[in-house]
Wavefront OBJ file of the C-alpha trace (Angstrom):
o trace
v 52.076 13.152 -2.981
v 52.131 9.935 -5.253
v 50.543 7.459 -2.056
v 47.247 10.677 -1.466
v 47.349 9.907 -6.018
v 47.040 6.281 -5.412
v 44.882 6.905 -2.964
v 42.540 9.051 -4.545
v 43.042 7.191 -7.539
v 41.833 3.732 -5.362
v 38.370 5.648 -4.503
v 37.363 6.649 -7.722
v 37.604 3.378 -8.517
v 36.229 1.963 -5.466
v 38.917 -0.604 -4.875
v 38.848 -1.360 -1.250
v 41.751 -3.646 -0.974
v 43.673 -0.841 -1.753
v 42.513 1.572 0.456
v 43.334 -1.385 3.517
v 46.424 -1.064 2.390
v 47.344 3.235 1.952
v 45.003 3.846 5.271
v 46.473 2.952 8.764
v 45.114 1.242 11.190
v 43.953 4.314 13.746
v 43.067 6.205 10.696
v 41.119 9.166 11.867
v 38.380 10.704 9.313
v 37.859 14.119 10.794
v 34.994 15.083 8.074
v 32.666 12.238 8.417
v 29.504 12.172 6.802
v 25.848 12.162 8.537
v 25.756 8.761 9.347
v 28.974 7.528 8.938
v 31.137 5.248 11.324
v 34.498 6.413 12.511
v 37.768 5.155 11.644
v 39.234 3.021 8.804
v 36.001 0.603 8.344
v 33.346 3.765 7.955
v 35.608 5.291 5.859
v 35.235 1.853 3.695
v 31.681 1.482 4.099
v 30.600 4.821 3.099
v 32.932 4.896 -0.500
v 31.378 1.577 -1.250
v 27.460 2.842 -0.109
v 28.400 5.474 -2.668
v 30.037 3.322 -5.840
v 27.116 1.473 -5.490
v 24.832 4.164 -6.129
v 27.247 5.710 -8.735
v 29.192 5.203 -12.265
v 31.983 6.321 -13.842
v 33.501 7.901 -11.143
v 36.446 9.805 -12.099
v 38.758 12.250 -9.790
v 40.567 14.765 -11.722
v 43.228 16.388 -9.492
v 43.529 19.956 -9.734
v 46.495 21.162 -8.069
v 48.441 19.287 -5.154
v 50.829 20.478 -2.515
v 52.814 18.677 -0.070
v 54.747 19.666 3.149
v 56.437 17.603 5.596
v 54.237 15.023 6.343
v 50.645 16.825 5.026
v 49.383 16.773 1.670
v 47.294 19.458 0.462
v 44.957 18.346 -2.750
v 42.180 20.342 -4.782
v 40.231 18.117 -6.707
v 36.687 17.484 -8.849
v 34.700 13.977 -8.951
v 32.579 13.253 -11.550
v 30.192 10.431 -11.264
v 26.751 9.231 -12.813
v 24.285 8.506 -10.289
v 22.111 6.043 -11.786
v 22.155 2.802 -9.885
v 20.945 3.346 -6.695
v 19.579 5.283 -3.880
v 22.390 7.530 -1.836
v 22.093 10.454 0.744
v 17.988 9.539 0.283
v 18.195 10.033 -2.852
v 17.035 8.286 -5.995
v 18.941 7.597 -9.032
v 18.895 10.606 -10.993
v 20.670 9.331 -14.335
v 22.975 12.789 -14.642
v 26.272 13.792 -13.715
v 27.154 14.915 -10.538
v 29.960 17.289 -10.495
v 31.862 18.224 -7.207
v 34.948 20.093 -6.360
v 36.072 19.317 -3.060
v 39.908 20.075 -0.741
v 41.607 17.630 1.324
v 44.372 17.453 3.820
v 46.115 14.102 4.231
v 48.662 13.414 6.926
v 51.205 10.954 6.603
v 53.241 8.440 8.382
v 55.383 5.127 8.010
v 54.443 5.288 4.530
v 50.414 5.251 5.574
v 47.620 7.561 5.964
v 46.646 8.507 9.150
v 44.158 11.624 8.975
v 42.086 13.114 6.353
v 40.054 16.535 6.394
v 37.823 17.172 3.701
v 35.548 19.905 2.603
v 33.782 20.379 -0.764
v 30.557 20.737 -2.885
v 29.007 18.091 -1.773
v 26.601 18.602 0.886
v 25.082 21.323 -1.065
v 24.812 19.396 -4.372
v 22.946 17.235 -2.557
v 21.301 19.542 -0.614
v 20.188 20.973 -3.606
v 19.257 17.969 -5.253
v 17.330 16.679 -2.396
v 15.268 20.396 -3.043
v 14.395 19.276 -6.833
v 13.440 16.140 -6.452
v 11.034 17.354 -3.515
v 9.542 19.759 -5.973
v 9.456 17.163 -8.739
v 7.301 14.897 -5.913
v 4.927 17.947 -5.190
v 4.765 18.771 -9.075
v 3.595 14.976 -9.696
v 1.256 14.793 -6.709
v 0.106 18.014 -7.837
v -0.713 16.369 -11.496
v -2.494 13.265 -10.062
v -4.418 15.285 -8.315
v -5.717 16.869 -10.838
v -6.163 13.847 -12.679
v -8.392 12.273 -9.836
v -10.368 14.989 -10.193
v -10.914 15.155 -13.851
v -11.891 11.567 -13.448
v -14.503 12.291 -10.620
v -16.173 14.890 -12.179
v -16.375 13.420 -15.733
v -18.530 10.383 -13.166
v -20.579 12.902 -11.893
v -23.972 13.433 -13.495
v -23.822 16.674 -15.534
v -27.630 17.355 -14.794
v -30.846 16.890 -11.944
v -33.621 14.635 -12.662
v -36.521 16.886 -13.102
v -39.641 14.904 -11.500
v -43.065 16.655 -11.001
v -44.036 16.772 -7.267
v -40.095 15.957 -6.450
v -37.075 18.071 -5.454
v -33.437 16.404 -5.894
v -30.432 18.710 -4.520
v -26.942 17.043 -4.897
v -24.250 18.949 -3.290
v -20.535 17.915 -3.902
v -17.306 19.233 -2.862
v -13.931 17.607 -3.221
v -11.288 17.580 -0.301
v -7.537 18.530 -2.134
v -6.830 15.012 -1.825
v -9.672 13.432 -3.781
v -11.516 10.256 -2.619
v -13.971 7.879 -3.994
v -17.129 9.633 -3.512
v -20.226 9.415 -6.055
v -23.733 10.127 -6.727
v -25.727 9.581 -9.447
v -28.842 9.243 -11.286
v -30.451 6.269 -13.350
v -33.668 6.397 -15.819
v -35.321 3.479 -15.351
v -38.698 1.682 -17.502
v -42.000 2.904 -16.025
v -40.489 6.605 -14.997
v -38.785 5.573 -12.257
v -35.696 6.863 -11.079
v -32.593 5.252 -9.257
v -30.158 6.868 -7.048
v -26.596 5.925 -5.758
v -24.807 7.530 -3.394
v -21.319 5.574 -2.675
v -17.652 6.071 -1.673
v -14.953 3.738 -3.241
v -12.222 3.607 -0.405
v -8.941 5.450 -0.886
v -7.488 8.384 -2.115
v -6.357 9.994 -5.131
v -6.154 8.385 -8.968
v -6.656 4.810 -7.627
v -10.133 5.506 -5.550
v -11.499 7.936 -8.568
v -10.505 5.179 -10.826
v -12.752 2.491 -8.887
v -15.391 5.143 -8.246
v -15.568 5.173 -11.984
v -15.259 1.934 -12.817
v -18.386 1.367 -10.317
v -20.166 4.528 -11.990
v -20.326 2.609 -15.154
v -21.104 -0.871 -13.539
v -23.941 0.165 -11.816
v -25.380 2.335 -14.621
v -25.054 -0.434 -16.793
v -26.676 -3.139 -14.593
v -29.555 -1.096 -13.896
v -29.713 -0.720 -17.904
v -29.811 -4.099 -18.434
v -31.590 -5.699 -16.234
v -34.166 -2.729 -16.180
v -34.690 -3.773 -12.139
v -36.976 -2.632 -9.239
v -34.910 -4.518 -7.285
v -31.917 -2.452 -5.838
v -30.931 -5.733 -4.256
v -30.456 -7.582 -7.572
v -28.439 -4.279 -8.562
v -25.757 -4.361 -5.949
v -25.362 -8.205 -6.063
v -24.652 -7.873 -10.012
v -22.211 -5.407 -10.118
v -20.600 -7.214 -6.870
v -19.460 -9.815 -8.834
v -18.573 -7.929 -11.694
v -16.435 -5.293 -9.722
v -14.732 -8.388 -7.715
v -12.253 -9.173 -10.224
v -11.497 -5.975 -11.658
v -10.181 -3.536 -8.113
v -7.197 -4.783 -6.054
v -7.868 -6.490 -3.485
v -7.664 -4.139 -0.178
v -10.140 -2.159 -2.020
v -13.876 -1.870 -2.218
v -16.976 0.365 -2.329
v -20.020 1.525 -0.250
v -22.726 2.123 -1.808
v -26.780 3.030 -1.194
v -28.751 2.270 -3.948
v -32.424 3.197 -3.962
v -35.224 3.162 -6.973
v -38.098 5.904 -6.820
v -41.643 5.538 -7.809
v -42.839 8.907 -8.599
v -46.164 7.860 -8.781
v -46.721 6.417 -5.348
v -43.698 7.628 -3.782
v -42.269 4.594 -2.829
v -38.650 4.251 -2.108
v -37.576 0.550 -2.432
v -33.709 0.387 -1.162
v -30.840 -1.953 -0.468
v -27.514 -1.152 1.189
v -24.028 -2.327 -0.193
v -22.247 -1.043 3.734
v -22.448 2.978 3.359
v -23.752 5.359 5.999
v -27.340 5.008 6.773
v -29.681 7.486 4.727
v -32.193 9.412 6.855
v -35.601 9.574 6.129
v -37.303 13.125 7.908
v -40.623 13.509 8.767
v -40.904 17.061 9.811
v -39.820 18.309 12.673
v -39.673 14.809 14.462
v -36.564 12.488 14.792
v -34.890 11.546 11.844
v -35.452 7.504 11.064
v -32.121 5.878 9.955
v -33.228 3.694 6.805
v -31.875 0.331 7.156
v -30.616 -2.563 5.022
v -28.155 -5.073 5.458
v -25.276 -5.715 2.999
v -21.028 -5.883 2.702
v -19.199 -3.379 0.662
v -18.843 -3.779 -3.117
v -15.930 -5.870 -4.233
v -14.987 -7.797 -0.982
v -16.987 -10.988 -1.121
v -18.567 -13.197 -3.679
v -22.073 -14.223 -3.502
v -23.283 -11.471 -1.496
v -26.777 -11.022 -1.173
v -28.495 -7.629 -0.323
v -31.245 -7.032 1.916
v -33.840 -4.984 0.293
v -36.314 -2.562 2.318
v -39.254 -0.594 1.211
v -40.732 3.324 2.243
v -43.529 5.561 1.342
v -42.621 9.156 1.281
v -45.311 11.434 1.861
v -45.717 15.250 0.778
v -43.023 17.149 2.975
v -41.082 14.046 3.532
v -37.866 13.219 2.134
v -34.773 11.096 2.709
v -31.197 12.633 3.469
v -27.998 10.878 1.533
v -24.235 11.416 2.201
v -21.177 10.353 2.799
v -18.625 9.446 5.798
v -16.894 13.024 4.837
v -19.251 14.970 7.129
v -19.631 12.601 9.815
v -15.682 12.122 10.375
v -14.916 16.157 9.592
v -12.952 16.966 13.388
v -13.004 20.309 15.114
v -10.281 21.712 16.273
v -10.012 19.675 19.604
v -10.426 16.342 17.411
v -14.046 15.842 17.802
v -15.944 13.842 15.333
v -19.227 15.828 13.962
v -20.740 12.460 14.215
v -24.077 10.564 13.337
v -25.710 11.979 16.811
v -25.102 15.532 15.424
v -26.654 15.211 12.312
v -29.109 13.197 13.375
v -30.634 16.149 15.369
v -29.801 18.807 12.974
v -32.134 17.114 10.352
v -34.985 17.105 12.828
v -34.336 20.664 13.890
v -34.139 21.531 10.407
v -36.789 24.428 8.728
v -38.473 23.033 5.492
v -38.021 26.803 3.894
v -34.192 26.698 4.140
v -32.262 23.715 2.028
v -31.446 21.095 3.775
v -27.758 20.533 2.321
v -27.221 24.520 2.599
v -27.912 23.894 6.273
v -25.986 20.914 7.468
v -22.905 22.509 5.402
v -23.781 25.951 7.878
v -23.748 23.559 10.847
v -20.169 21.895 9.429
v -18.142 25.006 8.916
v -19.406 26.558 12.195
v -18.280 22.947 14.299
v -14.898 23.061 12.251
v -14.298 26.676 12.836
v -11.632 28.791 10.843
v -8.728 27.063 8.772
v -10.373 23.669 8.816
v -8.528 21.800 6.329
v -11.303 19.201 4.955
v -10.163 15.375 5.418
v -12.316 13.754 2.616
v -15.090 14.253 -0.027
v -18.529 15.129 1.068
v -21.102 14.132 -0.727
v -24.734 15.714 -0.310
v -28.009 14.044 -1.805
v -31.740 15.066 -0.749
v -34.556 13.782 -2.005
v -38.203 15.298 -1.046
v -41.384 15.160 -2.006
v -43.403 18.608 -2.273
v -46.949 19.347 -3.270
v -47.295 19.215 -6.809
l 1 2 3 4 5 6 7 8 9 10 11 12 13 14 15 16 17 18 19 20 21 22 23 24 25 26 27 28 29 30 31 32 33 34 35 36 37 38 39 40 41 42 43 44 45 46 47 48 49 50 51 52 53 54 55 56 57 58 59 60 61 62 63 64 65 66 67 68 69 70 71 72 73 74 75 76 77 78 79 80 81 82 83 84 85 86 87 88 89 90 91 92 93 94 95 96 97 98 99 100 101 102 103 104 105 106 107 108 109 110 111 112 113 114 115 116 117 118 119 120 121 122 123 124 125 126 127 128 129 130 131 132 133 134 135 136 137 138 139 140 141 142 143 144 145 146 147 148 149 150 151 152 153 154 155 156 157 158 159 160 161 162 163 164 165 166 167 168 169 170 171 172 173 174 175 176 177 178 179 180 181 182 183 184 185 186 187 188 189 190 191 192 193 194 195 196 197 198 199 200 201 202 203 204 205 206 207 208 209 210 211 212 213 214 215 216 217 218 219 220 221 222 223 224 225 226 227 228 229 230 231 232 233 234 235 236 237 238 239 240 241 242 243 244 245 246 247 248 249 250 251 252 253 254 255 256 257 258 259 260 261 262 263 264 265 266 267 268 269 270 271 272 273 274 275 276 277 278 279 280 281 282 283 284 285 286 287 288 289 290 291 292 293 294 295 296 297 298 299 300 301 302 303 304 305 306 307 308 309 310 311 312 313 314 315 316 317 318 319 320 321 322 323 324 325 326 327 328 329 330 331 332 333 334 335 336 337 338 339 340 341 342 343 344 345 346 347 348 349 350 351 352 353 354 355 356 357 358 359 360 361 362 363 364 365 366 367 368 369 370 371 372 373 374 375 376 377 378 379 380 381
């Protein structure tokens, strides 16, 4: 019984030179652990794995009983785990507790074969369970988070323009993205729109679509523009030094004239808006121009439209486009393309397309990102 003490006494302290010198050669662990080697060497490897992810380890030896050449031993370890990962788990700064039996057999003074069986697998087991549901609870909390950031970005109401119709629709996937709309009051009654998707998911993409929120209402502020171009280029270089690098934003940014109805526009790399004339194909409005936040000294291509009583111009983002059906197919730019030209001027155009999604989807469709929703038309006044 004293060389299983010195033994046991050797791995609570983690001294290894001691253990090469109580285990035999063509010791035989009967009990290994999942992923552990065989023989004297695993048996090594795994007690040092484990002092390295634990402190104060101390064996307390309950009862011990000894007959011929097998020892019998009840026992509890107590250890800290606090310095590093074990088992997949992360350092949980408490004490572990675990009672555990072995059987030792002896000869020439050395041991040959252990069996173990204890606590441990289900403390861990069991620990493995909180920390999964501490993971879910924190996910859970940035989600919520992101989403109290997106929709404090959000405008809180509709431009109101005589002879004009605005319709945003918005709804969130669970995991948030980066989308964004909004609305800017410009000199001379005019009226700029932004439609853009900051890349990413969760608190870092609502915390860039934010940031660009502000940027852009503030450039369009100050520099009191009619040039989307000159918009986008300013808050380019602005919003270069302040999001990591592999981020960066799309964004459409267009300024109204009520008056005449033109639409003067420049793109910063988002989806093409569609302008609709009716019942005829839908015209992709064009504009080249990166992303926000990826180059310096970008310039923007700007582009100018007249929108006519019954005409208006469709704005979204890549979260209808890329929704899937059930065999993986993309709903696509074709798709929508033709759904806006098929499209009845009594029903909303939004209300519609979002129809036309959930039916492609079908039942249980679990929504991959944000989709974003902006119309703009022109009706008799």
């Amino acid at each position: 019984m004293a060389l299983v003490r010195r033994f046991q006494e050797a791995e609570a302290k983690g001294d290894l030179d001691m253990l090469d010198e109580l285990l035999a050669p063509e010791f035989v662990d009967h009990s290994l652990l999942e992923g552990q080697e065989p023989g004297r060497e695993g048996y090594k490897r795994q007690l040092a794995e484990q002092h390295a992810a634990l402190s104060d380890v101390r064996c307390i030896i309950e009862d011990q009983i000894a007959k011929g050449e097998k020892v019998a031993t009840r026992f509890t370890l107590r250890s800290i785990h606090d310095r590093g990962e074990y088992r997949g788990l992360m350092p949980r700064d408490k004490e572990v507790e675990v009672t555990a039996m072995t059987f030792h057999r002896i000869q020439g003074g050395k041991i040959v074969e252990e069996w173990s069986e204890g606590s441990g697998s289900a403390e861990i087991a069991q620990a493995h369970l909180e920390q999964e549901v501490l993971k879910r609870e924190r996910v859970e909390q940035e989600l919520r988070v992101a989403r109290g950031i997106q929709q404090a970005s959000l405008p809180k109401e509709v431009p109101e323009l005589t002879g004009w119709q605005i319709t945003p629709y918005y709804q969130p996937a669970r995991e948030v993205g980066g989308d964004f709309y909004d609305f800017h009051l410009l000199p001379e009654g005019r009226l700029g729109l932004v439609v853009g998707d900051a890349t990413g998911k969760g608190v870092p993409a609502a915390l860039v679509m934010s940031t660009t929120c502000g940027m852009l209402q503030l450039a369009a502020q100050a520099l009191g523009s009619s040039s989307p171009a000159e918009i986008l280029s300013r808050v380019n270089e602005t919003l270069l030094a302040r999001i990591p690098d592999n981020m960066f934003v799309t964004c459409f940014y267009a300024i109204l004239d009520p008056e005449s109805g033109r639409l003067r526009y420049a793109n910063a790399g988002h989806d093409l808006p569609f302008l609709h004339r009716g019942r005829v194909e839908a015209e992709e409005l064009r504009a080249r121009g990166m992303p926000l936040g990826l180059m310096p000294g970008m310039g923007y291509e700007e582009k100018e439209v007249e929108l006519d009583v019954g005409e208006g111009v469709f704005f979204y983002s890549d979260g209808l486009v890329e929704a899937h059906d059930p065999e993986g197919e993309m709903f696509g730019f074709p798709r929508l393309r033709a759904l806006i030209a098929q499209h009845a001027e009594e029903e909303s155009l939004g209300e519609y397309l979002m129809e036309e999604l959930y039916s492609f989807v079908g039942e249980g469709w679990e929504q991959e990102d944000d989709i974003t929703l902006l119309t703009l038309e022109r009706s008799a006044t």
